[in-house]
N, C-alpha and C positions, 0 to 999 in steps of 0.2 A: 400342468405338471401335477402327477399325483403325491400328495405328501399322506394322506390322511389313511389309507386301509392297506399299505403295504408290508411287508416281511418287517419283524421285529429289526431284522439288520440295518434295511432302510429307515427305521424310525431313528436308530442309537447312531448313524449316521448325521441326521440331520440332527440332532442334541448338541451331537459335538461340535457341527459347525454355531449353532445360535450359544452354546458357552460360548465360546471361541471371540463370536460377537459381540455377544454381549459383554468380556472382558476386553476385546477391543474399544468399545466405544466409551466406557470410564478410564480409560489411558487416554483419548482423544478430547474427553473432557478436562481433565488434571493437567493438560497444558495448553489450552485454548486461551488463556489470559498471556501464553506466551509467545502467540504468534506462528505454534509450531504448525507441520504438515503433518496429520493422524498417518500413520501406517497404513499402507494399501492390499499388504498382502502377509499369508503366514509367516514367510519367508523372511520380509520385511519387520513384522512384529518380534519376531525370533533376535534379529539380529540387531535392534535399538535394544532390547529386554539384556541380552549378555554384554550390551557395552556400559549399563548401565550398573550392572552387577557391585563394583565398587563403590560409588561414587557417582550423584546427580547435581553437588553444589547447592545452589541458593534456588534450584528449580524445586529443592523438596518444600521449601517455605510456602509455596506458591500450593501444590499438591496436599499440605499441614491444613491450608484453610480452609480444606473441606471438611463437611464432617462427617463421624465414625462411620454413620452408615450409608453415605458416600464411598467410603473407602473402596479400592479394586477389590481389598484381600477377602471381604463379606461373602463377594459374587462368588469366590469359591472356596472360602470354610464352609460356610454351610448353604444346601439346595435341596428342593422340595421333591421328595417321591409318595403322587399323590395326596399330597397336603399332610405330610410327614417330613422330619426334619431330618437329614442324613448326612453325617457329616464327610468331609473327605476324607481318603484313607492317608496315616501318619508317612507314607513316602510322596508324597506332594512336594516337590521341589520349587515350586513359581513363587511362592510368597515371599518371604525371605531376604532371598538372596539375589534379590534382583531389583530392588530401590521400593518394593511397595510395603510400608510398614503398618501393617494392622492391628488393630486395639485386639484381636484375637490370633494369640501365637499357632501357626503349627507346626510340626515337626519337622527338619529339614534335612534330605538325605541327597545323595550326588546317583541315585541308582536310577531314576526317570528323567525323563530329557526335561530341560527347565521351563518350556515352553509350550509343548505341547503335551498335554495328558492324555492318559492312555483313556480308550473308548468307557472302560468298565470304571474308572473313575468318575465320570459324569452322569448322574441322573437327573433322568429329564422323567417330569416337565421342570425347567428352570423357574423360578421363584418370580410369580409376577406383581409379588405385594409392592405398596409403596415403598419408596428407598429410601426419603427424605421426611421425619416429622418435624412441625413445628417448635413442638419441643424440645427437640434432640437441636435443632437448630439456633434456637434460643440460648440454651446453654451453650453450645459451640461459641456463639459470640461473646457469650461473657466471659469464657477462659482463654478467647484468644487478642495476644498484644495487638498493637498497630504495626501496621511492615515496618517501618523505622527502628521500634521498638524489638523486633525481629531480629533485621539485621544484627542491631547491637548485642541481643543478646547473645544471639549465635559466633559473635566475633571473639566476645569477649570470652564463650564458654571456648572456641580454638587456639586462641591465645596462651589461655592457663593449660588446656592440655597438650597443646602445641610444646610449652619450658618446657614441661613435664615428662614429653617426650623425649626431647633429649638430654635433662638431666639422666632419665635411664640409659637411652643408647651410649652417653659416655661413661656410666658406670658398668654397665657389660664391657664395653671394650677394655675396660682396665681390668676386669675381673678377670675375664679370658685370656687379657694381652699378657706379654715376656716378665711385667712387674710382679703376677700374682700365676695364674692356672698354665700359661705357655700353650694356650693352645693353640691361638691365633697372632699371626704376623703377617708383616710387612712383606715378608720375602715370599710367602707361603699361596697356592690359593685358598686356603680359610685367612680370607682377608679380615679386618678385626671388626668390622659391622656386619657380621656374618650371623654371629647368635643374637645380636636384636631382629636383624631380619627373620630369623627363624622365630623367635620368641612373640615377632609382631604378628608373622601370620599367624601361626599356631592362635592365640586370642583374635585375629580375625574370624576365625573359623568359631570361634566361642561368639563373640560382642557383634561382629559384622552381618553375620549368617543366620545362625539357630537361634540366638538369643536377641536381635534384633529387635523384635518387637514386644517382645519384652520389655527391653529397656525404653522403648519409647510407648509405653503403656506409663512409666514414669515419670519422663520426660522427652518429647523430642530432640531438643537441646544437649541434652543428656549421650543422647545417642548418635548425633554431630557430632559432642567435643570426641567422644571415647572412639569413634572409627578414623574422624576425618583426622581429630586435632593431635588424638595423643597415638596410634596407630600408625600413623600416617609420617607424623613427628619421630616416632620409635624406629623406623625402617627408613632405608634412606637405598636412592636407586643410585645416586650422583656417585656416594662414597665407592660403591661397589665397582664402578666403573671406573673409578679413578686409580681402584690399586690395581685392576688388570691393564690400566693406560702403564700406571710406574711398573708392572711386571715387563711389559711390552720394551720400553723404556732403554729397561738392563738387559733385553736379547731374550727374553724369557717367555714366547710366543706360545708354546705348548701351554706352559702354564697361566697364560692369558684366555687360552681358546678353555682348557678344561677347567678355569676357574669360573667360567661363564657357566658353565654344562651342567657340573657340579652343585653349583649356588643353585641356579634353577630347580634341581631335582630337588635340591635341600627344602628350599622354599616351598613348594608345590606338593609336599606330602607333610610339610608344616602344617598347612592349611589345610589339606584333608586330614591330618590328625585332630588337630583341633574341630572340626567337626565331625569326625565320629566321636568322640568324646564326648561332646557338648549334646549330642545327640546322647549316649548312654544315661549321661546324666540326668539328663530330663526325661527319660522313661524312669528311671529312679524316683523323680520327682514326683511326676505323673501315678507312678508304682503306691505310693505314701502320701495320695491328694496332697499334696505340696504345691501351690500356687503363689502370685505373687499379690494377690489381692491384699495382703498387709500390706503390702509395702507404701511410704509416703507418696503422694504425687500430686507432683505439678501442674494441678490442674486448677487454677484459678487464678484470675488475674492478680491478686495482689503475691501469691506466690510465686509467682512470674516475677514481678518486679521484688519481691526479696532475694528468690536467689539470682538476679542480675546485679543485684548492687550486691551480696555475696562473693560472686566471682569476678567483681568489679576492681574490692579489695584484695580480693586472692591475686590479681594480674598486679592492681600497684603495691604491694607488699613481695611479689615476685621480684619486679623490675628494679623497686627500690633494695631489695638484698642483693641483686645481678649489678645493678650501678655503683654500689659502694663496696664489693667483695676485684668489680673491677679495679677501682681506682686505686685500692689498697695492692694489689699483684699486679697490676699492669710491669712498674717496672722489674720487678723480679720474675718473669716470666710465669706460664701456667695459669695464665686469663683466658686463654682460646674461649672457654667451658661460660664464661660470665658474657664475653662477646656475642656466643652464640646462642645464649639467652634474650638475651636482648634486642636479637635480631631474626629468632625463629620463628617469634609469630608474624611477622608479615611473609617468610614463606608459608606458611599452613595456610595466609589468609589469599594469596595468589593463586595456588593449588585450587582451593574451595572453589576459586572464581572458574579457575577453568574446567573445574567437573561438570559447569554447566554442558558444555561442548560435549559430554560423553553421549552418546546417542542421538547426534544429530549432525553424521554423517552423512556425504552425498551419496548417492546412488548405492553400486555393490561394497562400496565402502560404510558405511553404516555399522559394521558390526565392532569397526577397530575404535575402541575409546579416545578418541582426538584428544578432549582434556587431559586424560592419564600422562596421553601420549605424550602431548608438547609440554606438560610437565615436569617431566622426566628428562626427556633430551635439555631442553633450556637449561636443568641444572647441571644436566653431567657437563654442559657445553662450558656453563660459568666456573663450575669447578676445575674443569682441564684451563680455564684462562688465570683463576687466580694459581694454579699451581705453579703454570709458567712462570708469573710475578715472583711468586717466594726462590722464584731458581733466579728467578733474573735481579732482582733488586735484592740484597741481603741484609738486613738490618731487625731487630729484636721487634719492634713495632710491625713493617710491614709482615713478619711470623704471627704475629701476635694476629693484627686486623686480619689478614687470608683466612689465617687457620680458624676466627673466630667464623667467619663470615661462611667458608666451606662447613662448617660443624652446622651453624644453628642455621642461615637461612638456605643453603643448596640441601644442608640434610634436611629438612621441614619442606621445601618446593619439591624434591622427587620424595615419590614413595616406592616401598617395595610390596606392603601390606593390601594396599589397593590393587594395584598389579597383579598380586596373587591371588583375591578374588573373581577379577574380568578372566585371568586366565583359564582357572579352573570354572566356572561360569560357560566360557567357549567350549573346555573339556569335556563338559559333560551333556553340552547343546549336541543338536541334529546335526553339527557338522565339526565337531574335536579337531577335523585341520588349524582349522583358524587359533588358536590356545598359541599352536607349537608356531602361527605365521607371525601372528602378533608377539611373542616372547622374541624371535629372530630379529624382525623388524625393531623393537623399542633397542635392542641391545645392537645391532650391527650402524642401527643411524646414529645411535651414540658413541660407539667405540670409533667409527670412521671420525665424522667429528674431532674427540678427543685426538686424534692422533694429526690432525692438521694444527690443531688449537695447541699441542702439547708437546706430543713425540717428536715430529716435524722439527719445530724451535729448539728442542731441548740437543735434537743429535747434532742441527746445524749449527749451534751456538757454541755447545760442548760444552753446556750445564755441568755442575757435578750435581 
């Protein structure tokens, strides 16, 4: 085969394919401690990268121990033309937003496929220096915890942002809800978790996306709690599908099917607002050398273990004001809010678990997020069962534990916020069917679901 004296097209050909490669084989690396299968084909690497988009769980921990100049994102911020440094042009889409967080941010736009760059993007010859110094390695060890120590901190940082989470989402709803703005109801499709879901992508598109690596330039921890814990926690799939189950309910089918349609659209240019924004913004940045290089970071072991025993206290200083604000309201009703504090972060910590599952789909199935996916259904499923409960058993307590238990752990185990980055992830991949299959699919196995679990019992029983 000749590679070596032929037309410059044939050389910028074969570039593309050894990037290509060569970005293949540190993704094959980053999860060999996991037993995984590396991707066999473009096709194939396309569609683990968009399911991962959101959300990888405890498999980033594993990916964290390597170090900076290990990382994927190196192989393509910067590549050699000639034994010259060149950087990537600022519409590079792959880093980001797709689970690989580099110590070197770039810019992140929805105008190039996420996956594959375009020819003129790559200059070759690709960079055959060493990747790995002794040095750089050295230090790695000494700012990184033990995996246990890991776990924990990572639990603990979803935990406090998980409350956090939906102390907001219940303050939207009361802001917006009949008490205060009127905007959203019960009766309505602007269901009352409508503007956290908006408000969580919108800052996906900021903390998730663009500024990703950014924030784990600070800390990676940092950037678990604020996508998985407090994002995640903020946006809730279960509640959304619960009030088009009650729409369904009262005879109200139209406004079931376009409360679905609606939210979707709402959601989904939430999150490409917030990344063109976040995008404007950091050309501003950029504009005014404004970097983050001041900023504090957690990068040594005993700063590790301060701020663990920091948000160690922030969780029991949480849980201790959620268990004594309960004890006090419980019997006067208006505790839902303190129940589901106290029981939101083991949804945030279930979720985490199953985001392992995101990209490691079998076959043509590979590209549908499985973790997101059973996420999401599981809680809209447990939410349609305790809603049954509060029609079937009446009593101030059983209002109180449902409504807690619906608020803080089904709204923290589904999210909307992740969901709207895999989607838009698939949007703007080589194949955009998939966005609009995958949104059908999460909502139509849900809403069926629910209506066996819910509608079913409520019309044969004759619920009020």
């Amino acid at each position: 085969m000749d590679y070596g004296n032929g037309n410059p097209e044939t050389r910028q050909g074969i570039s593309l394919n050894r990037a290509r490669s060569l970005g293949s084989s540190f993704r094959r690396n980053s999860f060999n401690s996991l037993g995984a299968q590396p991707p066999q084909t473009d096709g194939d690497a396309e569609s683990e990268s968009v399911s991962e988009a959101g959300d990888i769980g405890d498999r980033a921990l594993y990916s964290n121990r390597f170090s900076d100049s290990e990382r994927f994102s190196l192989s393509f911020d910067r590549v050699l033309e000639n034994g010259a440094v060149a950087p990537i042009p600022e519409n590079n889409t792959f880093l980001h937003s797709y689970g690989f967080w580099g110590r070197e941010s770039a810019t992140v736009s929805t105008a190039v496929s996420p996956v594959s760059p375009l020819a003129e993007e790559i200059v070759s010859p690709i960079a055959t220096c060493p990747m790995v110094h002794s040095e750089d390695t050295k230090q790695e060890s000494q700012r990184k915890l033990s995996k246990p120590l890991e776990y924990v901190t990572c639990l603990v940082h979803l935990a406090v942002f998980g409350i956090l989470g939906v102390l907001t989402r219940y303050g939207l709803q009361k802001l917006f809800g009949p008490e205060n703005a009127n905007v959203t109801s019960d009766k309505t499709i602007l269901y009352p978790d409508l503007p956290s879901n908006m408000v969580g992508s919108f800052l996906m598109g900021w903390w998730g996306v663009v500024f990703k690596g950014d924030i784990s330039k600070i800390s990676d921890y940092l950037a678990i709690g604020l996508t998985t814990g407090y994002l995640g926690s903020l946006t809730t799939f279960s509640g959304w599908n619960q009030k088009m189950l009650d729409l369904s309910v009262e005879g109200h089918w139209l406004f079931a099917i376009l409360g679905f349609l609606i939210g979707l659209f709402l959601v989904a240019y939430s999150i490409i607002f917030g990344i063109e924004t976040a995008e404007g913004f950091r050309w501003v940045l950029r504009r005014r050398n404004i970097s983050c290089s001041w900023c504090w970071k957690v990068d040594s072991y005993k700063r590790h273990l301060a701020v663990m025993v920091g948000f160690l206290l922030m969780l029991a200083l949480l849980w201790s004001l959620s268990g004594s604000l309960l004890e006090r309201e419980f019997s006067g009703g208006g505790a839902e809010l303190w129940v589901g504090c106290l029981v939101g972060p083991v949804g945030v910590w279930v979720r985490w678990f199953l985001a392992r599952l995101n990209g490691r789909g079998v076959g043509r199935w590979k590209w549908v997020p499985i973790g997101t996916l059973m996420a999401n259904v599981l809680a809209a499923c447990v939410m349609a069962a305790l809603a049954t409960v509060k029609k079937a058993v009446k009593g101030e307590r059983v209002e109180t534990v449902a409504g807690g238990l619906q608020l803080g752990l089904m709204g923290c185990l589904s999210t909307v916020s992740t969901f709207a980055a895999e989607f838009n992830a698939m949007r703007v991949s080589e194949r955009p069917w998939r966005a609009y299959a995958y949104a059908a699919l999460t909502m139509a196995i849900s809403f069926v679901c629910g209506v066996f679990i819910y509608s079913i019992p409520v019309w044969t029983n004759g619920y009020n």
